[in-house]
N, C-alpha and C positions, 0 to 999 in steps of 0.2 A: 660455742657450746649451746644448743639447745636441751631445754628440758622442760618437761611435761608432766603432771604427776596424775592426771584423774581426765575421765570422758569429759567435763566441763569446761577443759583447758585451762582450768586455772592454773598463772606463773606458779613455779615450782624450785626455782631458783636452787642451782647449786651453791652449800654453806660451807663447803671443804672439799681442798682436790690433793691428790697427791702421787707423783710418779717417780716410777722407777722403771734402772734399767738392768737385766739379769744374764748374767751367761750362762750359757750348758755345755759341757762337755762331756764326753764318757764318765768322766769321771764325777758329774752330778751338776746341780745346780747354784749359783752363787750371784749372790745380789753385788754389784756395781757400784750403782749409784743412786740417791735416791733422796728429793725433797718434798717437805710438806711447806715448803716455803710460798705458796700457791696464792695471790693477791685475786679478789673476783672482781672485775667489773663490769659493770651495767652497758648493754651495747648503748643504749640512749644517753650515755652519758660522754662516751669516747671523744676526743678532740673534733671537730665536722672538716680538720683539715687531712687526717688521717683516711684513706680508704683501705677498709680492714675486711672487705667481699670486692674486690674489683671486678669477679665474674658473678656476682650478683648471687650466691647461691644461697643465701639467706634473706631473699625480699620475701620471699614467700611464708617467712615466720612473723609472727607478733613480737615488737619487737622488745617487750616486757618479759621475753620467756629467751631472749640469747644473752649470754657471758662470755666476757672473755675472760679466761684464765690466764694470768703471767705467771709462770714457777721462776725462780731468780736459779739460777744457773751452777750457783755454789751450793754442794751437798746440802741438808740440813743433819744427815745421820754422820757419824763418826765409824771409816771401815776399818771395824775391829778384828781383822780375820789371821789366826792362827799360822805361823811360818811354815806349818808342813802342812796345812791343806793350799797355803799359795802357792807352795814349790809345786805340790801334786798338782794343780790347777796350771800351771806354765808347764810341765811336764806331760799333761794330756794335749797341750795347747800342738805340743815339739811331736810328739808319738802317732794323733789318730789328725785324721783331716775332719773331723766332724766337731764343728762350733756354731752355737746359736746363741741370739740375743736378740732377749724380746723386752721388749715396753710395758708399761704396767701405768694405767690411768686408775686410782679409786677415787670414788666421786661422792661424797655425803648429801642428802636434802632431805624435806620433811616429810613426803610421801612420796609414792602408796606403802602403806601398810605392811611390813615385813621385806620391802624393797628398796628402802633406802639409802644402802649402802651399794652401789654398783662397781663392777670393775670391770675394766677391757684391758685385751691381754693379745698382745701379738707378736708374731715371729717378723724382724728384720729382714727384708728380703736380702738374701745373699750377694747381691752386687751391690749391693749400698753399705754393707759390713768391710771394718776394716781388715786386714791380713791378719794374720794370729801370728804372726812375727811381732808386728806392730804392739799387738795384744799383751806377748810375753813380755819384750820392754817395757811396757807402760807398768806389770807388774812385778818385774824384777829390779826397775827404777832406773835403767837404762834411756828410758823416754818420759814426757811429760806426761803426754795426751797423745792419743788416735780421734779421729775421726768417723763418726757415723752419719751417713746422711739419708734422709726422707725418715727420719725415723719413726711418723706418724700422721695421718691425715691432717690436715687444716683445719675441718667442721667434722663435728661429732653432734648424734640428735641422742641423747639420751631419753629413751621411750619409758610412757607409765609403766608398761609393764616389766624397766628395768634392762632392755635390751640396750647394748649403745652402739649406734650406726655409722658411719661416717654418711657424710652428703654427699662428698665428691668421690671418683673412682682415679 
């Protein structure tokens, strides 16, 4: 994670991260899963036996202005969601072939000014999404876990002006 807050390039360090993950169906939209569990660490700090860019894509930043983010993997939210909107929700899962689910990065730091709070917000691409079989078990308690993979870039460049990029393609 890079970040940047002002033309001077002074570090700008992210002071809070927090993601989630949301599905959509016909039937609307419904938050997953989601922690604010999010540890920051100093890239200059990391272990020197650790290689954490092996294709180098962060030589090119100071290296006072990248974090790593670790979110710890168990929720930190408790999912309190109502028995008839899950049935309805596993029931749009069985009825339309249209499901999405996207990632949700919010990012706190001290500036710029009215920008603060950033958020990145993306659609799962469709072949890294699990079946909506898999889906409906997981919510009708049939199953444990599904699996999502590539859920979201590696390096994110969090710009002053509030935009967040990934580095890599």
């Amino acid at each position: 994670m890079y970040s940047s807050g002002n033309p001077t390039n002074i570090a700008n360090p992210i002071k809070d991260a927090s993601f989630q993950i949301d599905i959509k169906t016909v039937s609307g939209r419904l938050n997953l899963y989601q922690t604010t569990l999010c540890e920051r660490i100093q890239w200059d700090s990391l272990n020197s036996d650790v290689n954490a860019d092996p294709d180098g894509y962060l030589s090119a930043y100071n290296t006072n202005d990248i974090q790593l983010i670790c979110c710890q993997a168990d929720a930190s939210t408790l999912w309190l969601v109502p028995l008839v909107v899950q049935t309805r929700l596993i029931q749009s899962l069985e009825w339309y072939s249209d499901m999405e689910i996207f990632f949700t990065w919010m990012l706190s730091r001290d500036r710029p000014k009215g920008k603060e709070l950033v958020k990145y917000e993306k659609a799962i691409d469709p072949q890294y999404l699990p079946t909506q079989s898999d889906v409906q078990k997981v919510l009708n308690g049939s199953m444990n876990s599904f699996r999502i993979y590539n859920v979201y870039p590696r390096y994110f460049r969090v710009t002053g002006s509030g935009d967040v990029r990934p580095l890599e393609e």
